[in-house]
C-alpha positions as CSV (number, residue, x, y, z in Angstrom):
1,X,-40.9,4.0,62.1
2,X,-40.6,2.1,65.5
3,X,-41.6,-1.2,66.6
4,X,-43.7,0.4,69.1
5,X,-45.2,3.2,67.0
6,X,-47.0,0.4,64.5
7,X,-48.1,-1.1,67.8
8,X,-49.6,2.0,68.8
9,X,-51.4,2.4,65.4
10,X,-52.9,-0.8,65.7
11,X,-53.7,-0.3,69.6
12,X,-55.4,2.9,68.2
13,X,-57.1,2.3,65.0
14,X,-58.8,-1.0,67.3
15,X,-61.2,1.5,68.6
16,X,-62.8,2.4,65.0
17,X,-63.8,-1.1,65.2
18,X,-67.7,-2.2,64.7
19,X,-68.0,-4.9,66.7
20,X,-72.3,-4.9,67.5
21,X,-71.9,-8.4,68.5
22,X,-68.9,-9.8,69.8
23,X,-68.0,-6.5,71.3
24,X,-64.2,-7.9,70.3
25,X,-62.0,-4.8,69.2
26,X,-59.3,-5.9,66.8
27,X,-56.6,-3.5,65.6
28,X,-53.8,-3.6,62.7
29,X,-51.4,-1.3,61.4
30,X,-49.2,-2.1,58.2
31,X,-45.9,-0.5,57.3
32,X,-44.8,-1.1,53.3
33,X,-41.7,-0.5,51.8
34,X,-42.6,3.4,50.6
35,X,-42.5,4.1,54.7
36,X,-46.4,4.6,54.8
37,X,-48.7,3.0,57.5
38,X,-52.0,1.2,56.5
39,X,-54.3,0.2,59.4
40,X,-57.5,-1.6,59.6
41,X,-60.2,-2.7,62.3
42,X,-62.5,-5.3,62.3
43,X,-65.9,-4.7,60.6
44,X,-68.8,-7.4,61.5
45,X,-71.9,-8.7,59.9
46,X,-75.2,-9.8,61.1
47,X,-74.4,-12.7,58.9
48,X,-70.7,-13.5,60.1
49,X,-69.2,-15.0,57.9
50,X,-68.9,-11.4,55.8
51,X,-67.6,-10.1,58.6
52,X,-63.6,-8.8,58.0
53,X,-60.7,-8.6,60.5
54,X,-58.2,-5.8,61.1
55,X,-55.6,-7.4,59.2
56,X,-57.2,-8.2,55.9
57,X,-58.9,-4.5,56.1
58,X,-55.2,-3.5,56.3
59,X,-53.7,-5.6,53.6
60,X,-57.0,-4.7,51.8
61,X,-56.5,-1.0,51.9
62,X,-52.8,-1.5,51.2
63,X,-53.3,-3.4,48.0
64,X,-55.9,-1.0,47.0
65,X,-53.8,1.6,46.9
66,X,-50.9,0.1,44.7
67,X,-49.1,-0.9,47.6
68,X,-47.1,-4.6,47.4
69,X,-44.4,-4.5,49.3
70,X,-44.6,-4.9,53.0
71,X,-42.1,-4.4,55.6
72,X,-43.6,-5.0,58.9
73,X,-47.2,-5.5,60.5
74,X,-48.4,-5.1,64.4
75,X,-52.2,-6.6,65.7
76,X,-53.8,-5.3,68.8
77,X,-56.7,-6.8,71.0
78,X,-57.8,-6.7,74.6
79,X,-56.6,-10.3,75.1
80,X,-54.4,-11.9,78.1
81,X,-52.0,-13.1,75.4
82,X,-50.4,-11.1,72.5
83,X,-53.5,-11.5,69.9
84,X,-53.1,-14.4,67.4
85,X,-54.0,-14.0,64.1
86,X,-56.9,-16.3,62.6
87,X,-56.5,-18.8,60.1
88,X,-58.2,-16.8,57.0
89,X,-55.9,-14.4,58.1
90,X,-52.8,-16.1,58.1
91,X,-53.7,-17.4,54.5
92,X,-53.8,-13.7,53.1
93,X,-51.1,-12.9,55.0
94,X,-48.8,-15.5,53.1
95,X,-49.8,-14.5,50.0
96,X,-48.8,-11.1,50.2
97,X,-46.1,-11.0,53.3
98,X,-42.6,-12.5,52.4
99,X,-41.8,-15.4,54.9
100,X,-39.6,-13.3,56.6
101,X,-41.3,-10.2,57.3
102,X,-42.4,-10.0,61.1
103,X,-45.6,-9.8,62.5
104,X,-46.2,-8.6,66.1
105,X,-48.6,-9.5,68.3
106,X,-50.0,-7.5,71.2
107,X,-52.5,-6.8,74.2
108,X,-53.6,-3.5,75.6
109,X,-50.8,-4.3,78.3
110,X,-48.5,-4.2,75.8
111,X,-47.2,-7.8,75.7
112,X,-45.5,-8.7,72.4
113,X,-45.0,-11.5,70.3
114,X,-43.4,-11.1,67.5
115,X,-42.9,-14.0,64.2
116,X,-41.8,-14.1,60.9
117,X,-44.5,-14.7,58.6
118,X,-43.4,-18.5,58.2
119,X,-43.5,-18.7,61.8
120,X,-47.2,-18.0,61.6
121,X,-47.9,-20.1,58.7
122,X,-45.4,-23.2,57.8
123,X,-45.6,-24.9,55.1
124,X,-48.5,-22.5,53.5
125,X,-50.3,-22.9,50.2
126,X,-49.7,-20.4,47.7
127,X,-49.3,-19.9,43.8
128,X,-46.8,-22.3,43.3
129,X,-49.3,-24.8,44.5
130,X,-51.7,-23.6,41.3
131,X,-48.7,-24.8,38.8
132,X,-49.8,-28.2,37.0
133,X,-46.4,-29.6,35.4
């Protein structure tokens, strides 16, 4: 599995999106350890703050499915720049993604960004935060 072809998941899978009112097509493609490829759009909600974005659906489906090892993931949106991740995103994304598994970030005219997973998120909260000594 390339670089490119998890882009081209993500690119793809972007167009199963339901997006009713911000008419905002997100794609994302996973790759885990075993070699297979989870993707996910984003789904929206009359009441938006249920609405869920391609990544999480990703990591979602992934998790789901007994996967927890992840080796790579690509995003995809109709944006001028390569498509930055949101916040509630980044925050799942740190609790499953090690800090230096890469994420790439894309447009339709296939401009990419690629970081490492601390990149995205430094100094992120996570378990070891939870531990009272």
């Amino acid at each position: 599995m390339t670089k490119q072809n998890l882009i081209d998941e993500a690119i793809n899978i972007r167009n199963k999106a339901y997006v009713p009112y911000s008419k905002f097509q997100v794609g994302a493609a996973l790759l885990t350890k075993s070699g297979k490829i989870y993707t996910g759009c984003n789904i929206e909600n009359a009441a938006y703050p249920v609405s869920c974005c391609a990544e999480r659906v990703a990591i979602f489906k992934a998790i789901s499915e007994g996967e927890t090892e992840f080796v790579e993931m690509a995003v995809a949106a109709d944006t001028e720049r390569p498509v930055p991740p949101c916040g509630s995103c980044r925050q799942v994304m740190s609790e499953f993604f090690t800090p230096d598994m890469e994420i790439h970030l894309t447009n339709l005219k296939k401009h990419v960004k690629s970081f490492s997973m601390e990149s995205l998120l430094p100094f992120s909260f996570g378990n070891d935060d939870l531990m009272s000594k």
